[in-house]
Steps between C-alpha positions, in 0.01 A plus 500: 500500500444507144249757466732719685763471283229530188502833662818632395425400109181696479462842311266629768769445786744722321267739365450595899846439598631789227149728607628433885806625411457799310482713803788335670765597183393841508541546887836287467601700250501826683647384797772375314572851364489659847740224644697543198552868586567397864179533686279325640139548452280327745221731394393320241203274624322874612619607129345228334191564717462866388606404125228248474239781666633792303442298135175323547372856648662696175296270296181465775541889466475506110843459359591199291726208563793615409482861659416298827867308456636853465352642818581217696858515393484883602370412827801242548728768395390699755529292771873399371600872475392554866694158634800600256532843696448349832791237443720636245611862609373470865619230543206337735494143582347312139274252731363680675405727232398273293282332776322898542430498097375178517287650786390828321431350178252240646334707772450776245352311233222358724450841640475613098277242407281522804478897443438467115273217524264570856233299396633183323458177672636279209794607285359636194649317164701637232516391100873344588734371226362226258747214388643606198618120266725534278463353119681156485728553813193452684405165364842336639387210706563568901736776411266751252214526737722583797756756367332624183084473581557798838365833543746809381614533871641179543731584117566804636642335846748264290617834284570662803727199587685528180508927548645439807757316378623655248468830698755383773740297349478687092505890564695719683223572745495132642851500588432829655252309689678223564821680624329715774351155632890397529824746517226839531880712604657371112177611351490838645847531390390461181281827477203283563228619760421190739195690707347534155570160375374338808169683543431480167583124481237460809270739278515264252489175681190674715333566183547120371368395846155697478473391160478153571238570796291672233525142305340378780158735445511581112614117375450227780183611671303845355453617840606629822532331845702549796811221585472418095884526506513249773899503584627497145691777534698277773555176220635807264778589724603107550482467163733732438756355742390153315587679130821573676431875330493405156154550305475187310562283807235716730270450183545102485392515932219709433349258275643208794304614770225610255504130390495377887222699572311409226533156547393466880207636388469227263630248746165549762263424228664168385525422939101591484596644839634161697837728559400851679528830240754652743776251414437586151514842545845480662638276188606793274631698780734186644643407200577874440709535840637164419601609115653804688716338718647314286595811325528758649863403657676492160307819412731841483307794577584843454787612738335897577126344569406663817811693521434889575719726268613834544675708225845524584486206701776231430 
């Protein structure tokens, strides 16, 4: 019992905890922004998929780190512009749209890889992201190595928390955002084009979502395999109900579950295997449907989420 709690005061524990959840804020992040805007995007475990191919390949290909973010962002982009015109102006059911680019994105990112690379029968490595310590900050006991000894991806995920922020609830835009995702008839009243908000909103959020697959290949691991995503684009969408919509409080679960899944991990090799792996493997995920439960009922989401809208329409 004590060396499981000894856990929880060890730099190492939260050093993988904040790595684990790198991937999860930037995923959260731009589902949040779609939601926001008042659709749902259930594409985003195929998005994260082809973001996470798309990157390491840019850099596999030649290009450098940070022109690998770029492209995978692109790619997400992409995807969102093509679920934004399916749900927004056409109005087509946003599961089962989603569902399709979750299907499209997957099936042709294996199809890319296999086509690219015929011959590979282990996924060839990349020179990923290096930790990057900052002076002093970095010498904080428990705290410096975990939030200030990371690679440049994992700063870069907690900026986009704080851009996101100030981007929906500081600037014009966000309310724009924020409105079509509630009363869309006032804000076309207003002069203010909701098809254009929304799919650019999922454009966004897509691009956020890719993005954080890429961290996956280019800062986590330096290469390539298939199911490396694993269902996190599933966690991202509860953790947005969880975050009730609001960055900072999606941010704080990403690092929860993050911090669950880190510790199970943990947890089998202080057991030395007397408990079987599998009920450690379900640890993170339980106490995240349990967390979200408890709060999802006093959460208030976004009155035009999955609501068609027409112009004209009151």
């Amino acid at each position: 019992m004590a060396e499981a709690l000894e856990i929880l005061f060890t730099a190492s524990f939260w050093v993988a905890a904040i790595r684990i959840a790198s991937p999860l804020i930037f995923a959260t992040m731009g589902e949040l922004i779609c939601e926001r805007a008042g659709v749902l995007n259930l594409g985003i475990e195929g998005i994260m998929v082809a973001g996470a191919f798309t990157g390491w390949f840019t850099v596999y290909s030649g290009g450098d780190l940070w022109t690998g973010i770029a492209v995978a962002a692109a790619t997400g982009a992409a995807f969102g512009l093509l679920h934004g015109t399916l749900t927004v102006p056409l109005g087509l059911s946003q599961h089962v749209v989603g569902i399709g680019i979750t299907l499209l994105a997957t099936s042709l990112t294996y199809f890319t890889y296999r086509l690219a690379l015929p011959e590979v029968t282990s996924p060839p490595k990349i020179d990923s992201f290096q930790p990057l310590e900052i002076p002093l900050l970095s010498d904080i006991p428990l705290v410096g190595p975990a939030l200030f000894a990371q690679t440049p991806f994992t700063y870069l995920a907690f900026v986009t928390v704080a851009v996101v922020g100030w981007v929906l609830y500081r600037t014009p835009l966000g309310l724009a955002v924020r409105a079509v995702g509630e009363n869309p008839a006032a804000v076309e009243a207003q002069g203010i084009g909701v098809t254009a908000t929304r799919i650019g909103a999922v454009m966004a959020g897509s691009a956020l979502m890719a993005v954080g697959g890429a961290f996956l290949t280019m800062s986590a691991f330096n290469s390539f395999f298939f199911e490396m995503v694993n269902g996190r684009g599933w966690i991202c969408i509860a953790l947005v109900v969880f975050g009730s919509w609001r960055p900072g409080k999606a941010l704080l679960g990403a690092v929860l579950f993050a911090a669950f899944d880190a510790y199970q991990v943990r947890l089998q090799q202080v057991t030395g295997g007397v408990i079987p792996y599998q009920l450690f493997l379900m640890l993170p995920y339980v106490l995240s449907v349990l967390a979200l439960i408890l709060v999802a009922r006093r959460a208030t989401y976004p009155k035009a989420l999955m609501i068609p809208y027409q112009k004209g329409e009151r």
